[in-house]
Every structure is written in C-alpha cells, then in structure tokens.
PDB file as gemmi writes it, atoms N, CA and C in Angstrom:
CRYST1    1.000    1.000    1.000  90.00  90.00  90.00 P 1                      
ATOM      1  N   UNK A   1       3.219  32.388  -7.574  1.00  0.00           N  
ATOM      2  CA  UNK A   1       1.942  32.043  -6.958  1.00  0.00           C  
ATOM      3  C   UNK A   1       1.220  30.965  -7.774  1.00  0.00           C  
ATOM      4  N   UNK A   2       0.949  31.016  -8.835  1.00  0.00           N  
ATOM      5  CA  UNK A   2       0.534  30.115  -9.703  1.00  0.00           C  
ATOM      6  C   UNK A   2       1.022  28.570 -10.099  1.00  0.00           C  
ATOM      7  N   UNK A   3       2.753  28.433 -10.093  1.00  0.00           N  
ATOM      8  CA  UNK A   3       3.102  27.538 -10.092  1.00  0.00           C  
ATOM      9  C   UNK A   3       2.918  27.248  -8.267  1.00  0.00           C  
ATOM     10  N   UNK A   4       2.650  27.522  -7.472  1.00  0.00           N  
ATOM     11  CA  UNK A   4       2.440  27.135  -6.422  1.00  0.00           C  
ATOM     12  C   UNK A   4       1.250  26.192  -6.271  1.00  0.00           C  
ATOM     13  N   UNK A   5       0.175  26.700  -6.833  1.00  0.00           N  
ATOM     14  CA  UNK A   5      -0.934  26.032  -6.504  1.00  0.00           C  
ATOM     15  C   UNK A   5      -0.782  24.950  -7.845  1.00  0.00           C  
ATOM     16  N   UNK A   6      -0.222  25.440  -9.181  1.00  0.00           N  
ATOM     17  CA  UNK A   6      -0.179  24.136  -9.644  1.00  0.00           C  
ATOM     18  C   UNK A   6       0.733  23.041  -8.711  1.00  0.00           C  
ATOM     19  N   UNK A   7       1.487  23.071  -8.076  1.00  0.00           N  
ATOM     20  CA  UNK A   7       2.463  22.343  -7.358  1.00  0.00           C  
ATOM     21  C   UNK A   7       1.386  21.592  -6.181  1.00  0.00           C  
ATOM     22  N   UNK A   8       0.995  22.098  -5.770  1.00  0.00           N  
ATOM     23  CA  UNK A   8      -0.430  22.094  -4.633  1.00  0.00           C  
ATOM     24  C   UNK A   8      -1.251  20.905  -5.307  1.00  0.00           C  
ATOM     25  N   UNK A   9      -1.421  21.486  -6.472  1.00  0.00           N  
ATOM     26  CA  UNK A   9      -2.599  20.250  -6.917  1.00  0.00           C  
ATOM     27  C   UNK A   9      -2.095  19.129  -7.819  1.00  0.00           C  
ATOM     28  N   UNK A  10      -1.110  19.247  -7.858  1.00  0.00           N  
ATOM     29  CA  UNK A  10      -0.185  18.011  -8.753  1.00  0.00           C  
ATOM     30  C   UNK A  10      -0.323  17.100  -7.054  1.00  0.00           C  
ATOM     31  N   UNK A  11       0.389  17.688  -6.392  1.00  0.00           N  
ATOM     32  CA  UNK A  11       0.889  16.848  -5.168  1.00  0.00           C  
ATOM     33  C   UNK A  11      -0.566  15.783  -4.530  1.00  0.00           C  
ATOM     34  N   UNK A  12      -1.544  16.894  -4.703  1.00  0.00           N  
ATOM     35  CA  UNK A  12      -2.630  16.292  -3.983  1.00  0.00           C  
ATOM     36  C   UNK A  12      -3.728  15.230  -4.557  1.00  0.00           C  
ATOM     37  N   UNK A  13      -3.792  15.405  -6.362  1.00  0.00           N  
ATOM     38  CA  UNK A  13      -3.732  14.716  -7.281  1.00  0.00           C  
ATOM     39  C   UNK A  13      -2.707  13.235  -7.086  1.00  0.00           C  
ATOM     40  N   UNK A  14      -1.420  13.179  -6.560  1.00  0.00           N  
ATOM     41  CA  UNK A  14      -0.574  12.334  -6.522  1.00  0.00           C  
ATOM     42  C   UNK A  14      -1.194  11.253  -5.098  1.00  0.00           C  
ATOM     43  N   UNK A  15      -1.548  12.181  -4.204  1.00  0.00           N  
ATOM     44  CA  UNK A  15      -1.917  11.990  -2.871  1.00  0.00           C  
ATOM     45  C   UNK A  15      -3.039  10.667  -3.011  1.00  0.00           C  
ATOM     46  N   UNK A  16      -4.119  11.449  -3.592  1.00  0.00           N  
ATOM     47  CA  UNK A  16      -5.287  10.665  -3.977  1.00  0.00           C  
ATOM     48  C   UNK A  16      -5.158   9.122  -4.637  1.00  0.00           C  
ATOM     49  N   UNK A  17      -4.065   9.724  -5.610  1.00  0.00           N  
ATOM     50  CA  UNK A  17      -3.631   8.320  -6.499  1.00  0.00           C  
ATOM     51  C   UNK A  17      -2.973   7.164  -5.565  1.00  0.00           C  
ATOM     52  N   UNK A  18      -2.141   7.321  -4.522  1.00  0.00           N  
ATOM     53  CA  UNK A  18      -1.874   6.689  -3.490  1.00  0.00           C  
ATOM     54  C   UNK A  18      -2.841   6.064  -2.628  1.00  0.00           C  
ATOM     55  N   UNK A  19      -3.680   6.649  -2.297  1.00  0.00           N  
ATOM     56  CA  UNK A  19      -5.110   6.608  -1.335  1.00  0.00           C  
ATOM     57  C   UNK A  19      -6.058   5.460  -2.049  1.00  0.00           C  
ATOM     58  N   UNK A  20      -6.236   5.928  -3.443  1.00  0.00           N  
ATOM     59  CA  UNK A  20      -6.925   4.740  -4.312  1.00  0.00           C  
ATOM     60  C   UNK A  20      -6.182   3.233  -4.418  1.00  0.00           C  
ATOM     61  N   UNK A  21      -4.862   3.177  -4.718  1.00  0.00           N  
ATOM     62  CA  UNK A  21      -3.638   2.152  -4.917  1.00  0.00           C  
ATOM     63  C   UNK A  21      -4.116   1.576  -4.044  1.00  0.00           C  
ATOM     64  N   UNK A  22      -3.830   1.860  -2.530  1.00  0.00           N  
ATOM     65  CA  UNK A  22      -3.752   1.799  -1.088  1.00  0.00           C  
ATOM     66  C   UNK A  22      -4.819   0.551  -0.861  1.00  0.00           C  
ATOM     67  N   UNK A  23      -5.964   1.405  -0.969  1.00  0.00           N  
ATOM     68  CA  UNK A  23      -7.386   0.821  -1.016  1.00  0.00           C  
ATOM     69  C   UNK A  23      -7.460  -0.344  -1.710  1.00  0.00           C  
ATOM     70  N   UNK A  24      -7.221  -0.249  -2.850  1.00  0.00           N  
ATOM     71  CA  UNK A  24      -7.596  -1.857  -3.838  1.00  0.00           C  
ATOM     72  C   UNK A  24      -6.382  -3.063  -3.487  1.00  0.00           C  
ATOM     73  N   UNK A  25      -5.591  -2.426  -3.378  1.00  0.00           N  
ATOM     74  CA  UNK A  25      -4.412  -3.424  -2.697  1.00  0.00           C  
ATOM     75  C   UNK A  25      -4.451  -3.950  -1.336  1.00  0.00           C  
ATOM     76  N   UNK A  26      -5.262  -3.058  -0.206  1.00  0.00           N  
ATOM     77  CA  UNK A  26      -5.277  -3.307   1.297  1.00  0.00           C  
ATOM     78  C   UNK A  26      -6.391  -4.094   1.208  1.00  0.00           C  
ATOM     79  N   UNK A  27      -7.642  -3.648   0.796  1.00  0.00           N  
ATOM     80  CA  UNK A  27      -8.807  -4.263   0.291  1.00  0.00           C  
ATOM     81  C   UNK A  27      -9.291  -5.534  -0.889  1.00  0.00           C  
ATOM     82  N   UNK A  28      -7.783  -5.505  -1.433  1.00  0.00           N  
ATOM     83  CA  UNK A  28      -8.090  -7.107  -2.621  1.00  0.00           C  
ATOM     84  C   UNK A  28      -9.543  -6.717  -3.302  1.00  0.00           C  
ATOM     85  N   UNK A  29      -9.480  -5.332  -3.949  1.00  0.00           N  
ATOM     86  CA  UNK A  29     -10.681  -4.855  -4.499  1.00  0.00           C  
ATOM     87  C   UNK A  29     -10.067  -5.620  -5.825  1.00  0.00           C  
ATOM     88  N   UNK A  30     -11.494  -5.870  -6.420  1.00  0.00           N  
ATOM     89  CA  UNK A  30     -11.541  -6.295  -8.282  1.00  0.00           C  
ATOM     90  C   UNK A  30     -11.874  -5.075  -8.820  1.00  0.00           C  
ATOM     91  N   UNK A  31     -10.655  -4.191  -9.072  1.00  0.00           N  
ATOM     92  CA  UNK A  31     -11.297  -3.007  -9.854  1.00  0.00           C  
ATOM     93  C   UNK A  31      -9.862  -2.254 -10.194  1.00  0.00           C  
ATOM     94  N   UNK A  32      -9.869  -1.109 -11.152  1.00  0.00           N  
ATOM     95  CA  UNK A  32      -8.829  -0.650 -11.143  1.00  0.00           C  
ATOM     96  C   UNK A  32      -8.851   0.736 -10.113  1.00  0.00           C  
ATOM     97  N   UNK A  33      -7.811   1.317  -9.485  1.00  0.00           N  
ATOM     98  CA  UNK A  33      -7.954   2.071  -9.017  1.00  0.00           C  
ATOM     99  C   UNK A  33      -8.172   3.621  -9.734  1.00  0.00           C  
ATOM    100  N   UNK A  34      -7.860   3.665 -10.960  1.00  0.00           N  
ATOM    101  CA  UNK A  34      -8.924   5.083 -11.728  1.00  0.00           C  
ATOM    102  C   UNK A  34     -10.385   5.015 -11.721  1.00  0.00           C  
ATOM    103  N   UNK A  35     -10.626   4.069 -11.351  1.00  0.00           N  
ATOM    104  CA  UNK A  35     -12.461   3.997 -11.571  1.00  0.00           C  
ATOM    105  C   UNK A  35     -12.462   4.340  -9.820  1.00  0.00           C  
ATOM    106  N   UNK A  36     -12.318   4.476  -9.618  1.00  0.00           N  
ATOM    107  CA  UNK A  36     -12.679   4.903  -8.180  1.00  0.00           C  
ATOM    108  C   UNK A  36     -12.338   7.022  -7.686  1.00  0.00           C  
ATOM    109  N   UNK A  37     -13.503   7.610  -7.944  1.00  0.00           N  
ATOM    110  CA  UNK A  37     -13.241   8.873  -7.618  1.00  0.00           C  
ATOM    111  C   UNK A  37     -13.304  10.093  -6.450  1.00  0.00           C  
ATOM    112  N   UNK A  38     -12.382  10.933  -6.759  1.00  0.00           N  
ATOM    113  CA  UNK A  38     -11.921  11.257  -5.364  1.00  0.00           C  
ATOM    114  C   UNK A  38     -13.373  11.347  -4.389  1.00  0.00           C  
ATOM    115  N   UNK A  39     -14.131  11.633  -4.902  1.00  0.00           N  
ATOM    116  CA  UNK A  39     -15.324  12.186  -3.887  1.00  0.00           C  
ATOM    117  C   UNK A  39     -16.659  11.080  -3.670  1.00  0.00           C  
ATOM    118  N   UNK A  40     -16.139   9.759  -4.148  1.00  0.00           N  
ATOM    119  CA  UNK A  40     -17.340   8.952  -4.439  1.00  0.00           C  
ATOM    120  C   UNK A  40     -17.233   8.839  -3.010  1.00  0.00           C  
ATOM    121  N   UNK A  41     -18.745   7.900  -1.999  1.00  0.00           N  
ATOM    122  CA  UNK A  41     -18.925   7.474  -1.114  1.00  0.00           C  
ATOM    123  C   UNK A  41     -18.093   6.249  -0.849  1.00  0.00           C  
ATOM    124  N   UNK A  42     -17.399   6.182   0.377  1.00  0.00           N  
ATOM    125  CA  UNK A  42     -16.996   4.738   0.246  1.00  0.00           C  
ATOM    126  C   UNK A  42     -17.420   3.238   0.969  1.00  0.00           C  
ATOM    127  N   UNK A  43     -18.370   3.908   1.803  1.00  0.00           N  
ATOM    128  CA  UNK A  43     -19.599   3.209   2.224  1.00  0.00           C  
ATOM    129  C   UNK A  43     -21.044   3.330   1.940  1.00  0.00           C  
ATOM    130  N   UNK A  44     -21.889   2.444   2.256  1.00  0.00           N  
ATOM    131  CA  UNK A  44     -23.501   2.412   1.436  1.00  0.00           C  
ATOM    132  C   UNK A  44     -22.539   2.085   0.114  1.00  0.00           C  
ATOM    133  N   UNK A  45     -24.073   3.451  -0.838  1.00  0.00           N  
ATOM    134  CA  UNK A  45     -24.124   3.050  -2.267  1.00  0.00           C  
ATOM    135  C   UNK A  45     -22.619   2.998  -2.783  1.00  0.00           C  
ATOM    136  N   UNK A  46     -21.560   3.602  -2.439  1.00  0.00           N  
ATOM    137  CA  UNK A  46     -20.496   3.649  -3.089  1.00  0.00           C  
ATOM    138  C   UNK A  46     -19.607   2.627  -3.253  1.00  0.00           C  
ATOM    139  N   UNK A  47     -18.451   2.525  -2.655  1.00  0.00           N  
ATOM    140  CA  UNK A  47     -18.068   1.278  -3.160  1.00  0.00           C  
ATOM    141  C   UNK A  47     -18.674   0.244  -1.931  1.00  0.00           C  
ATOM    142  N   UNK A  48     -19.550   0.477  -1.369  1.00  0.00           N  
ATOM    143  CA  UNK A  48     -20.181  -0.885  -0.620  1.00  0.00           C  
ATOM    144  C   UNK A  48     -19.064  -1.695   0.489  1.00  0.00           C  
ATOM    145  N   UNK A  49     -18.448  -0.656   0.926  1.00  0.00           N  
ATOM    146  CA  UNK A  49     -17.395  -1.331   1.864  1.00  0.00           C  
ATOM    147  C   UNK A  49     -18.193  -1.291   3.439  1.00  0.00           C  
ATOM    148  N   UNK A  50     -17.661  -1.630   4.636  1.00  0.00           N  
ATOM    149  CA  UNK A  50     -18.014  -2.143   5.002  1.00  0.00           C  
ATOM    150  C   UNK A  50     -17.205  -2.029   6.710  1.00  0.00           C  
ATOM    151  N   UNK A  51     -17.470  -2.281   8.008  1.00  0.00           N  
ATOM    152  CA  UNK A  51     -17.026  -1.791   9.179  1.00  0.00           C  
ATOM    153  C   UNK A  51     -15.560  -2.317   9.272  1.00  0.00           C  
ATOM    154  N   UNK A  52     -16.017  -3.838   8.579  1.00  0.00           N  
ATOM    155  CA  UNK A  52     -14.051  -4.895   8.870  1.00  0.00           C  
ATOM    156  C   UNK A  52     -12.873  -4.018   7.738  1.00  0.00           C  
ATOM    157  N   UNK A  53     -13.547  -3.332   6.239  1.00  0.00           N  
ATOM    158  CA  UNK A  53     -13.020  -2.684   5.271  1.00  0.00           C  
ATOM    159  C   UNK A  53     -12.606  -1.377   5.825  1.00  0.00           C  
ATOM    160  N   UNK A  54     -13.334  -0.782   7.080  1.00  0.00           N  
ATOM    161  CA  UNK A  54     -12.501   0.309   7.509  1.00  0.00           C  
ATOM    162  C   UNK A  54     -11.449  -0.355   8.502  1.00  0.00           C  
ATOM    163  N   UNK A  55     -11.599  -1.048   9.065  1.00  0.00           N  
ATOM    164  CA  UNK A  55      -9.971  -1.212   9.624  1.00  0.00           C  
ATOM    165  C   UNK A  55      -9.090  -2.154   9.241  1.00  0.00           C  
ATOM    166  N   UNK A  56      -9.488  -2.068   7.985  1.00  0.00           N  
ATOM    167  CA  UNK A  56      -8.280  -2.414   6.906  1.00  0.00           C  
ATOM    168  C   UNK A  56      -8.042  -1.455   6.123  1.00  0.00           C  
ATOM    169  N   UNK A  57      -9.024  -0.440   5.950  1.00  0.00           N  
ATOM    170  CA  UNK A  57      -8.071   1.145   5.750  1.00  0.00           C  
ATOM    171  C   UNK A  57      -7.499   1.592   6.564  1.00  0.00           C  
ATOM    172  N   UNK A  58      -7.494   1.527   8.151  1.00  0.00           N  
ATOM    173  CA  UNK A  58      -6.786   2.186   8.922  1.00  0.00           C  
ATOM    174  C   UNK A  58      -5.786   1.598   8.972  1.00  0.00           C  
ATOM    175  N   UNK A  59      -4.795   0.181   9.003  1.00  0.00           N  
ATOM    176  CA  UNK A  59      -4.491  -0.410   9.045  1.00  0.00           C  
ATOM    177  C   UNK A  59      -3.252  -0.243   7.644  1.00  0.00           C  
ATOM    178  N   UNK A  60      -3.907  -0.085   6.574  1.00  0.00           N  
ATOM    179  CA  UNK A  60      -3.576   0.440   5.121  1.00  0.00           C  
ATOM    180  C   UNK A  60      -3.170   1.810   5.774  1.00  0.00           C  
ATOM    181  N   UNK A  61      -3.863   2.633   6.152  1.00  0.00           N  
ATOM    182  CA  UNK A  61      -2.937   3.988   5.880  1.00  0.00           C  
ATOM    183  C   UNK A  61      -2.166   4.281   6.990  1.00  0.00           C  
ATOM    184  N   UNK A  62      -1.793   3.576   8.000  1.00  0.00           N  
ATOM    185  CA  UNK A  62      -0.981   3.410   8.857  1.00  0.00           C  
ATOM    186  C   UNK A  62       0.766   2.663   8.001  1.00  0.00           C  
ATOM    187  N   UNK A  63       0.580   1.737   7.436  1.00  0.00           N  
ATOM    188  CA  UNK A  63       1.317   1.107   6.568  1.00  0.00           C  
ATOM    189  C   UNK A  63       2.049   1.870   5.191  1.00  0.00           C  
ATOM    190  N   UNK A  64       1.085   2.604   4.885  1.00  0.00           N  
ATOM    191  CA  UNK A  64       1.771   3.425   3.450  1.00  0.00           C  
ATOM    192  C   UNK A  64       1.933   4.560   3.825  1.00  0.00           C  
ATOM    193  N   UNK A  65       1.294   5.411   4.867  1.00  0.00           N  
ATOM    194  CA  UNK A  65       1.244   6.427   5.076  1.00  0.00           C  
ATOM    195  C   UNK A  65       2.367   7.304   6.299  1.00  0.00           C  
ATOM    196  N   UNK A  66       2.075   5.926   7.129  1.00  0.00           N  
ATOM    197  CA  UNK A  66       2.539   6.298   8.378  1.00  0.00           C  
ATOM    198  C   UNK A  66       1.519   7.103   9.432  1.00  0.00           C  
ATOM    199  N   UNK A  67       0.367   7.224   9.035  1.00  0.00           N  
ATOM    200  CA  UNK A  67      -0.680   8.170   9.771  1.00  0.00           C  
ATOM    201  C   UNK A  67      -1.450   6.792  10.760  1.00  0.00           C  
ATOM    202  N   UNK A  68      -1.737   7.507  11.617  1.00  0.00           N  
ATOM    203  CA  UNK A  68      -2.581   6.339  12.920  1.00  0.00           C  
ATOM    204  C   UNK A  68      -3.614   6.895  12.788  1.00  0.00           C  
ATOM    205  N   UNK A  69      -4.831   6.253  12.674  1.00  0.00           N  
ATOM    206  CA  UNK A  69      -6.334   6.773  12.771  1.00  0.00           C  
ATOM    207  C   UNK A  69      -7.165   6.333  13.863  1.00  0.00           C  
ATOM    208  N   UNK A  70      -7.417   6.799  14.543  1.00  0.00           N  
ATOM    209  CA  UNK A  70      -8.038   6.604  16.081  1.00  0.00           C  
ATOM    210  C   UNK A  70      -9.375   6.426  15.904  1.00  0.00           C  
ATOM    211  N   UNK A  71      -9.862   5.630  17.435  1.00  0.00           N  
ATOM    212  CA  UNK A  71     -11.400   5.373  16.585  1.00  0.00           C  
ATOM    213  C   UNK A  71     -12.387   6.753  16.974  1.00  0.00           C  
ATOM    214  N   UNK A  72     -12.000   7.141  17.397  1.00  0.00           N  
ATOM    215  CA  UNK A  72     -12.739   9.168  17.097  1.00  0.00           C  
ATOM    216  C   UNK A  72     -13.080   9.498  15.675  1.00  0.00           C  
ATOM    217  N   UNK A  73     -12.187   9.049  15.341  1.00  0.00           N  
ATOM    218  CA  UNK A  73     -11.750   9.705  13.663  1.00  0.00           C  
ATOM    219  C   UNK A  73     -11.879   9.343  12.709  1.00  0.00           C  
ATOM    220  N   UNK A  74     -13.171   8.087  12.743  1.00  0.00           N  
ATOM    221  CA  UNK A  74     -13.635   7.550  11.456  1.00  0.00           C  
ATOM    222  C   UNK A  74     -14.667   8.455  10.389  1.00  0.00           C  
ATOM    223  N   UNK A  75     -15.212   9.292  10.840  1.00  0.00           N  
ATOM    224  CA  UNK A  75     -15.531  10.200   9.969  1.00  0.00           C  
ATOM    225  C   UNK A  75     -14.478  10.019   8.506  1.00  0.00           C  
ATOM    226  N   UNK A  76     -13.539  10.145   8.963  1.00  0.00           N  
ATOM    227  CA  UNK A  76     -11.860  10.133   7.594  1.00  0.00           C  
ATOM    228  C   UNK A  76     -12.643   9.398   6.331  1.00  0.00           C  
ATOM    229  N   UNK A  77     -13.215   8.537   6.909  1.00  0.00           N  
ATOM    230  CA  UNK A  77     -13.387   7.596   5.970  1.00  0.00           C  
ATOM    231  C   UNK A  77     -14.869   7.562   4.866  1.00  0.00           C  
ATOM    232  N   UNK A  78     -14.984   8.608   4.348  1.00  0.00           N  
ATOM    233  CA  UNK A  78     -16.105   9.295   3.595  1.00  0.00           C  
ATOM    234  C   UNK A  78     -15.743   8.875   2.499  1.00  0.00           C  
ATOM    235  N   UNK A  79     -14.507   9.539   1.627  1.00  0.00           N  
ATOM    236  CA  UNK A  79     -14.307   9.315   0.471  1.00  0.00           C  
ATOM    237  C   UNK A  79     -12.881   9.007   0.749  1.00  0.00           C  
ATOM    238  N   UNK A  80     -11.965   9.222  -0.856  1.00  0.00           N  
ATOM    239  CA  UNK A  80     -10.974   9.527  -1.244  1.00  0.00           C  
ATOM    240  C   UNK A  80     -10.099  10.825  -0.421  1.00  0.00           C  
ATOM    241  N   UNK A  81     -10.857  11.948  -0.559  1.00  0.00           N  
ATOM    242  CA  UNK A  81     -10.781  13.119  -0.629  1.00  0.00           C  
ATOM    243  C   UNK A  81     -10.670  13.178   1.146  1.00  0.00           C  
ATOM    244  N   UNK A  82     -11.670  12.536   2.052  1.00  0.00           N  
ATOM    245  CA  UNK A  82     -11.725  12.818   3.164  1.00  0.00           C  
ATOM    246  C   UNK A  82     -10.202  12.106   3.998  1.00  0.00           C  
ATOM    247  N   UNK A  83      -9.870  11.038   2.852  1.00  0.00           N  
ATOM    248  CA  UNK A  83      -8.961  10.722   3.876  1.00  0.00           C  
ATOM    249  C   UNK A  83      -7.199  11.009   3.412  1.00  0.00           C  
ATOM    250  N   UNK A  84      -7.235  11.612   1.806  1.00  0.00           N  
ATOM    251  CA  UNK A  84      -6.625  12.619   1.683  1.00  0.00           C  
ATOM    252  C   UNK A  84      -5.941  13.693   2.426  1.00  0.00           C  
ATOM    253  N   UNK A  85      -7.335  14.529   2.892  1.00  0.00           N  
ATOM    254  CA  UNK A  85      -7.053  15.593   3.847  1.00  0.00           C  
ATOM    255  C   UNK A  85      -6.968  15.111   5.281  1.00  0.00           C  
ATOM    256  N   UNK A  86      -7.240  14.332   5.703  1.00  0.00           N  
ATOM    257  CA  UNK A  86      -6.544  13.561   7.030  1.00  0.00           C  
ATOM    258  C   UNK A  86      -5.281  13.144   6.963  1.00  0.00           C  
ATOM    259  N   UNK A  87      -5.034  12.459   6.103  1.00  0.00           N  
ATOM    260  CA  UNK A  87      -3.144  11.945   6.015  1.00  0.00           C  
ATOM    261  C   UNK A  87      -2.130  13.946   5.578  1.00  0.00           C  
ATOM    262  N   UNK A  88      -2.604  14.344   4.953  1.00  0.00           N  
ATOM    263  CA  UNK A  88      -2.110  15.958   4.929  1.00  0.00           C  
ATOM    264  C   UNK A  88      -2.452  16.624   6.245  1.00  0.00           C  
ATOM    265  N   UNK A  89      -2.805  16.668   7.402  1.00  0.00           N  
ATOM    266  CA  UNK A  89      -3.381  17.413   8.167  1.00  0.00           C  
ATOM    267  C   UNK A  89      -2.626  16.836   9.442  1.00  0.00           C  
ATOM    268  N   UNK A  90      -2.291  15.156   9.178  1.00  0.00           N  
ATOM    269  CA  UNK A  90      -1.226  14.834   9.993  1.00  0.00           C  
ATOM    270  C   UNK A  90       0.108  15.028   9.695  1.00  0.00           C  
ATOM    271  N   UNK A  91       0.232  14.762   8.189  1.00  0.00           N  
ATOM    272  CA  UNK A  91       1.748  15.098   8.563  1.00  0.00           C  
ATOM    273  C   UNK A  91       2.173  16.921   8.097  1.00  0.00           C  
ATOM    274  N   UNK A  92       1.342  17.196   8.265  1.00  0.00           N  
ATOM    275  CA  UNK A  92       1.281  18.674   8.651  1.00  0.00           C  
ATOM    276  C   UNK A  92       1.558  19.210  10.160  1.00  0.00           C  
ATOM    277  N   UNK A  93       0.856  18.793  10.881  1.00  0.00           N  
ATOM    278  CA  UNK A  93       0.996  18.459  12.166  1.00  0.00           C  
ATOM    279  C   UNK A  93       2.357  18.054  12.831  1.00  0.00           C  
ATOM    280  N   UNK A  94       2.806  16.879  12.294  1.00  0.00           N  
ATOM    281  CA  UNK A  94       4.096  16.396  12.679  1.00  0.00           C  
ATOM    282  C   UNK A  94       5.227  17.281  12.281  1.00  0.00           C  
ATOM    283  N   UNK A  95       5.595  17.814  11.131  1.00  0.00           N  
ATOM    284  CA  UNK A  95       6.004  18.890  10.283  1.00  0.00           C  
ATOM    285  C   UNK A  95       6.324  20.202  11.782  1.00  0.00           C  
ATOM    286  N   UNK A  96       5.228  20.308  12.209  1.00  0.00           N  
ATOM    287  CA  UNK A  96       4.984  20.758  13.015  1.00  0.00           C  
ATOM    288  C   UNK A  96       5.677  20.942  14.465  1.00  0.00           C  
ATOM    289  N   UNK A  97       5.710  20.017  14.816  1.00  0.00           N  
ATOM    290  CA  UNK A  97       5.921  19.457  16.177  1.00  0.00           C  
ATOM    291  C   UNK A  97       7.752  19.309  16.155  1.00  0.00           C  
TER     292      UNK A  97                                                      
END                                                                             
C-alpha cells in the first residue's frame, strides 16, 4: 500500500514536470521550468498568460500528451495541477474504453 502511493506520487510529480517543460517550450517562456509551481495561477497575477497562450496549451497538450481539450473545458487551465488532473482523467478514460 505504501509503495503504491509512493509510486502514485513519483508518477504525478513526473506528470507535472512534463506539464511545466510543455509550457515553457510551447509558450517560448524566459524562465526555467522549476520556478513555475504546481498550484501557481496561470492566468492574471500568475504567470500572466493570456487567451492566444491557452490555445497554445491546448495545442501543447494535444502534442505531448495526446489529450484534446475542448472549448467546454478550459477551466483545465488554472494551474499546473489542474491540467495535470485533466491529462490523467483522460487517459484514464481511454484506459477505459
């Protein structure tokens, strides 16, 4: 049980680290991607991105991910963390199917 959830949070830890990469590379951000944390805002005060910067995340996590983000489903795009658990929740889903 224990190595489970460590396994759980290594993976999702790994997840995030992808999600950040993703971002500064899809986005041509000037920054490194550790300074960017899982739960910061990623619009307004946070990293100050922006309506054209979300569909170049969708666009980005369609590309690395393989996940399609519909325009229902921009909520995703909160933090790190929010779109984390969206790319897990799809291919959970697919897993699924």
């Amino acid at each position: 049980m224990k190595e489970e959830l460590f396994r759980q949070a290594k993976e999702r830890e790994e997840l995030c680290g992808r999600v950040k990469e993703m971002m500064v590379e899809q986005l041509d951000l000037e920054m490194d991607p550790g300074f960017i944390t899982n739960d910061q805002p990623i619009f307004g005060r946070g990293l100050e991105l922006d309506s054209i910067d979300a569909l170049e995340l969708a666009v980005g996590i369609y590309d690395k991910f393989g996940v399609s983000v519909t325009d229902d489903n921009t909520t995703i795009f909160s933090s790190v963390n929010t779109i984390s658990d969206y790319i897990e929740k799809q291919k959970k889903e697919e897993e699924e199917e």
